[in-house]
N, C-alpha and C positions, 0 to 999 in steps of 0.2 A: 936718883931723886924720887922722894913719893909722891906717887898718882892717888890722887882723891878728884871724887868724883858727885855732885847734888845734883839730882833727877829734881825735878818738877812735876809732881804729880797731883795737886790736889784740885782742880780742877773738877765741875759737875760736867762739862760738856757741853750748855745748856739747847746746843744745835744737832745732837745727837738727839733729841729727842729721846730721853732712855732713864732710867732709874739707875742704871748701871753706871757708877764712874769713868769718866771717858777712858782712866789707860789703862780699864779694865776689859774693852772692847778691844776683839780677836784680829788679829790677820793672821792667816795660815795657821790656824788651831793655838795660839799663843795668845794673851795679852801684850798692849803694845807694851806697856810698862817692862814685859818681860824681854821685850827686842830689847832698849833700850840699854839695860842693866848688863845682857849676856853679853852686847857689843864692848858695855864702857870695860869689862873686867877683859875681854881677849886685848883690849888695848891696853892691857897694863893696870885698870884702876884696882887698888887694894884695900880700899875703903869706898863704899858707896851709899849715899843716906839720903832715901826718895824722901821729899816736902810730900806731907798729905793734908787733905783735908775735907772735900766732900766723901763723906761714908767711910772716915778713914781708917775703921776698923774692920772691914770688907777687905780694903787694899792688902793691910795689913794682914789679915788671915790669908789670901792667895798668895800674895807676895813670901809669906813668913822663910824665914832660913836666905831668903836671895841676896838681903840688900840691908841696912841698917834703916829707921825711920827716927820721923819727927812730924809734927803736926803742927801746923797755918791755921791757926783760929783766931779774928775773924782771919779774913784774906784781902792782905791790904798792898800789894802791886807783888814783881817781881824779885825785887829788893828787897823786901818783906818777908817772903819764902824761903831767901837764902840766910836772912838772919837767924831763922829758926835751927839751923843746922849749926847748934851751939857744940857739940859730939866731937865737933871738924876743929875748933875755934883754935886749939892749939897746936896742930899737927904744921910739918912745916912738908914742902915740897908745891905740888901743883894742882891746883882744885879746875878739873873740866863742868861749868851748870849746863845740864843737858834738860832737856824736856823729852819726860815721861809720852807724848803724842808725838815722835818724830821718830819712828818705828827702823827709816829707811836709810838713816844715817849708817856710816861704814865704819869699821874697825879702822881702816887707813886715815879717814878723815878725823877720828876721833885721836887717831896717836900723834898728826899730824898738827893737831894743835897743841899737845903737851908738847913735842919734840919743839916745833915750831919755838914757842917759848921760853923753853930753856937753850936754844940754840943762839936766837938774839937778843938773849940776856934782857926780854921784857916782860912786865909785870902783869898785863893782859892781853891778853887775844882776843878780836870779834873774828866770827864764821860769817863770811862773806861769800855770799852767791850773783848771777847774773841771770835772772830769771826770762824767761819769753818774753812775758808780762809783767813788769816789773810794779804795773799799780801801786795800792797806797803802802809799800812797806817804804821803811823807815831809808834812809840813805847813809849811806854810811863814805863819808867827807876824809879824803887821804892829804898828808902833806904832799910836797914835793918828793919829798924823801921816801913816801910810799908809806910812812907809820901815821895812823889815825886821827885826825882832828879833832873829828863828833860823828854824831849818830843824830840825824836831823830826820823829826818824824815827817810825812810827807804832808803834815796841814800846816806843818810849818817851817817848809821848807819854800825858799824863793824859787821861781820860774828857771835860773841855771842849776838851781842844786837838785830842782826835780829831774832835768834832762839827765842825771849820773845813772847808771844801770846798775851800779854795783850796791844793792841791799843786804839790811842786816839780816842773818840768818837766826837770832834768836838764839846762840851757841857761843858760850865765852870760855876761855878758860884763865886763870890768875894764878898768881904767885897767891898763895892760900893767905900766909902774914898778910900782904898787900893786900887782898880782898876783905878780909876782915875789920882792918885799921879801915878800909874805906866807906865798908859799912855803918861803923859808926857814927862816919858826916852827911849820910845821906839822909835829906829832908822831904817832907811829903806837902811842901808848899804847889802844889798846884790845883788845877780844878776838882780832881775827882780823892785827893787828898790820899796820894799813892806814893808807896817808895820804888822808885822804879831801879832796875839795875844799871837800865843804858847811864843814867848821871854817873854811874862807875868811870865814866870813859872821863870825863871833867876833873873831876873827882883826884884820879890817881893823878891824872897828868897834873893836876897843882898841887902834887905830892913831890913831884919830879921825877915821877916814874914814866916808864914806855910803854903805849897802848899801840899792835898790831893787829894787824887781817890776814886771815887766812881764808884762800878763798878754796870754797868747794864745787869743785870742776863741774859737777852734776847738779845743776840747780833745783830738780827734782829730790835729789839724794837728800834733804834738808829741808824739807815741806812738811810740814804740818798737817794734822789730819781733826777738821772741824763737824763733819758731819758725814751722813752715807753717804755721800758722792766721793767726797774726800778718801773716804774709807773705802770704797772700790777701786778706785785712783790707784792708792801706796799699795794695795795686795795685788791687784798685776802686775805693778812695775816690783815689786819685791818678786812674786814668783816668776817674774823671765829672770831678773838675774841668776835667782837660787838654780831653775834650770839650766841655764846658761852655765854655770858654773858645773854642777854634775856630767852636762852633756861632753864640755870639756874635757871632764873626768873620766869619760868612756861609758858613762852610763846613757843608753837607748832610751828616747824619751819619742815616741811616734807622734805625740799633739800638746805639744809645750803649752800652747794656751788653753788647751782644756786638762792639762798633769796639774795638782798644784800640793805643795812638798815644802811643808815647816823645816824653821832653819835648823831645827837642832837633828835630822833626820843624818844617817849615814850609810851608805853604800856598796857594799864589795863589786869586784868588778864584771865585767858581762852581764850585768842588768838588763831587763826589757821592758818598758813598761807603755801597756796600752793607753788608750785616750780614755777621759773619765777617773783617773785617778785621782786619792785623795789620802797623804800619807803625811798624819804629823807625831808630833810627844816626842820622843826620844826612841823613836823605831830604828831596828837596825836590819836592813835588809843585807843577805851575804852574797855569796860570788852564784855566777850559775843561775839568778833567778827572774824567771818570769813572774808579771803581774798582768792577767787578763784587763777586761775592758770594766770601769765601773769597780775597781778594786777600792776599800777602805779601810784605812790602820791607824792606829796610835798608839804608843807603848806598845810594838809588837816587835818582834825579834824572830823573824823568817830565816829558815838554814841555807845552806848550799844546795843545787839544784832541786829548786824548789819551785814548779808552776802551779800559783793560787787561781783558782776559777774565778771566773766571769763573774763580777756581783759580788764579792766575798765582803764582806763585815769581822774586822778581827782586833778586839779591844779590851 
């Protein structure tokens, strides 16, 4: 079945404090925009068409070759952004809406919603998490039967439906027909005069179709990223994993929270690498090699026994 896949990107950020469009800001030498994209396509997506809209020609020049576009102008809710993705409108198979700022999400979480769906034969997926802190995100309301009610936001939800732990992740994926057909009944009757997507969940179900959860183990893995704090947050918890993952792999890492090593980096084996590293772009380091204390790369391609000095800069 076909994987498609709409990013959500147009967003200014407006808590970033920055000129920079928010999923143009870096973790681990990458824009987030660029996590998002290289995870949705290892999961299978074969089409993918980021919504832009503040500076959307910025996005579009960095982004260029990665991903297909479309532009949100004005920018009138969640619902609204995915209508713009007219490109999609006819394709049949499985559309995952991801957001462009949710950097941390996983290849397995993201295939696990397409499989998830085409498995019990139902037309939507919510990304359900169980957070620490479950505060004001939306709740997301199961049957008996474990498949989806609503999505009750948490100002308006009653004093038992706030007690539920289980929040919406901001992460759907649809039967593409069914999301489209659903789009066009969605109304912007409320205060702030928005088409939201969560009304999808309403929506399809008095279509007669089936809205599920899929829940992501790691309630961190599916966080959002609003400002610098946020954004310090998701880049240590992305660089233990990526370490953790290499270390795994045999590769020597002496100070994991001071190593930090972009996702598209790759490794031969008997590595060693000192504290103070900082290794992103498409670098290929090979078998045999040392990297002193303070070492820096991107786009660089180190050979077989190879020890880079102390300090080194190589770009």
């Amino acid at each position: 079945m076909n994987r498609n896949a709409i990013v959500m990107g147009g967003g200014k950020g407006t808590r970033m404090k920055s000129d920079l469009p928010k999923v143009l800001h870096e973790l681990l030498g990458e824009p987030l925009l660029a996590h998002s994209i290289a995870t949705l396509k290892e999961a299978g997506a074969q089409r993918i068409v980021t919504i832009t809209g503040y500076r959307y020609d910025l996005v579009q020049e960095v982004m260029a070759g990665q991903c297909e576009f479309a532009v949100q102008e004005p920018q009138l809710g969640t619902g609204h952004a995915v209508m713009q993705a007219h490109q999609l409108e006819k394709e049949e198979g499985i559309t995952v809406v991801a957001n462009g700022d949710c950097p941390t999400v996983t290849v397995e979480t993201y295939r696990a919603l397409y499989e998830q769906l085409e498995k019990e034969k139902a037309q939507m997926a919510v990304l359900t998490a169980v957070p620490a802190d479950n505060g004001a995100y939306g709740r997301v309301i199961r049957r008996e039967d474990g498949t989806v009610e609503k999505i009750v936001e948490f100002k308006d939800a009653n004093e038992q439906e706030r007690q539920v732990r289980e929040v919406n992740a901001g992460i759907y994926a649809f039967d593409n027909q069914t999301l489209f057909a659903g789009l066009k009944q969605l109304k912007n009757d409320n205060a702030n005069h928005e088409y939201y997507i969560t009304d999808l969940v309403e929506i399809i179900q008095n279509m007669g179709k089936k809205v599920i959860a899929v829940t992501c183990d790691d309630w961190q893995e599916a966080a959002g990223m609003n400002d610098c704090v946020e954004q310090s947050i998701s880049e240590r918890y992305l660089s233990d994993r990526i370490n953790h993952h290499w270390m795994k792999e045999g590769v020597t890492i002496h100070d994991p929270k001071n190593t930090w090593i972009g996702p598209f980096v790759t490794f031969g084996h008997d590595v060693v690498i000192y504290p103070g590293a900082h290794i992103f772009g498409h670098s290929r380091i090979g078998n045999h090699v040392t990297l002193l204390p303070g070492f820096y790369g991107r786009d660089v391609s180190i050979e077989d026994n190879t020890t880079v000095d102390p300090y080194t800069v190589m770009k």
